[in-house]
C-alpha positions, 0 to 999 in steps of 0.5 A: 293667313299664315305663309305656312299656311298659303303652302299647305293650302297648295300642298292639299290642292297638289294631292287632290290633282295628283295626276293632272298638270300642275302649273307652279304659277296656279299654285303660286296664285292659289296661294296668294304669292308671287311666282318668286316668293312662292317658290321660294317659301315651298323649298324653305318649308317643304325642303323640296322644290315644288317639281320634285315634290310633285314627282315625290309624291306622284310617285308614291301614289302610283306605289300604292296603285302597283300593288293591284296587278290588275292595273298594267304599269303604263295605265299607273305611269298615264294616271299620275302624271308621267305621260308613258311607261319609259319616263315613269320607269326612269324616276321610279329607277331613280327614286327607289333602285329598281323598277316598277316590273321589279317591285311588282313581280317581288314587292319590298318595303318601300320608303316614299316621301309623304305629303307634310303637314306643316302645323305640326312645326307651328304648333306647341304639344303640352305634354299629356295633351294631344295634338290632332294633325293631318292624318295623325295624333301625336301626344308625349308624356315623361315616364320613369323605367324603374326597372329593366326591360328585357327583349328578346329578338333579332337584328339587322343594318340599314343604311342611314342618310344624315338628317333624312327621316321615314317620310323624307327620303325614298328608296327601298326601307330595309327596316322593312326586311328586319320586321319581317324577319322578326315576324317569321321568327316570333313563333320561336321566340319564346315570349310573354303573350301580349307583350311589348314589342319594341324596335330600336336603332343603335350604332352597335357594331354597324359598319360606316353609314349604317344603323344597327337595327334590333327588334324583340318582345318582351321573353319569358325565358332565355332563348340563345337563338336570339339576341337580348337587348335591354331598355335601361332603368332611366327616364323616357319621352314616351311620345 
């Protein structure tokens, strides 16, 4: 067995017992691995050690539960793990800058860490060929734009964190506002029915430690309502 294997295995064992105490030396042992090296192989690997993993995804699995207003805030805290209401109240805080009670009464798009699927780095994609993952089928192909493809919609900024993608950092996803935005804004827009949405970050004119954010639909007319953008004539991945 491979070493990332050994950590998976106690990545799928840490979302089955999501709400119990997890013992790093179980894991270390179901693993195969010394409590060193097991340590040690997981922050290598995941890029977290494993507590604040734990708390990660804790974390977004209680998310999920807030969402039913039915379940009071300190039955999700008691169910995944966080003993009571003031200690889940605080990672939750400090996690996504707002607190359970906030996102309820005014849920936003929220980014939360996901559980990885460690093949993924290990496993070659042969362009055309599909590569079935945990959760997921990722497959690219190369493609020529002949010609010019122009979008109409709207735009906005949201914070970017070097070398932190969706899925690797958490907090409140501003993109998430930028789509909603542009959902309420379709019926408006003038556009070709069925067509091609596409959303793209770019510097633009972001200021420091921000991204420009513009999504649009294929127009079938001018609208300056709107903002144009174009996806050059070039080749693409398409993955």
């Amino acid at each position: 067995m491979h070493a990332w294997e050994s950590i998976q295995k106690t990545l799928n064992y840490i979302e089955e017992h999501i709400g119990e105490e997890i013992q790093i030396e179980e894991l270390a042992d179901l693993a195969g691995l010394s409590l060193f090296n097991y340590q040690r192989l997981f922050a290598r690997l995941v890029k977290k050690p494993v507590r604040e993993y734990v708390k990660l995804r804790r974390l977004a699995r209680a998310c999920e539960s807030l969402r039913n207003k039915e379940n009071s805030i300190l039955n999700v805290a008691v169910e995944y793990g966080f003993g009571g209401r003031e200690t889940f109240t605080r990672a939750f805080k400090d996690n996504y800058g707002i607190t359970p009670a906030q996102y309820r009464d005014k849920p936003v798009g929220l980014m939360n860490y996901d559980k990885p699927d460690l093949s993924l780095n290990y496993r070659m994609v042969d362009e055309g060929v599909p590569l079935i993952g945990e959760g997921l089928v990722l497959e690219y192909n190369r493609r020529t734009l002949r010609e010019p493809v122009n979008f109409l919609g709207v735009v906005g900024y949201y914070s970017f964190t070097k070398g932190k993608m969706m899925g690797e950092r958490t907090g409140v996803d501003e993109s998430d506002a930028i789509w909603k935005k542009f959902f309420d804004a379709l019926k408006d827009i003038p556009h070709i029915p069925g067509g091609r949405i596409l959303g793209v970050s770019y510097h633009g004119d972001a200021p420091d430690g921000y991204s420009t954010y513009f999504i649009g639909v294929e127009p079938c007319e001018e609208d300056s309502r709107f903002v144009s953008w174009q996806l050059p004539e070039k080749p693409w991945v398409d993955c």
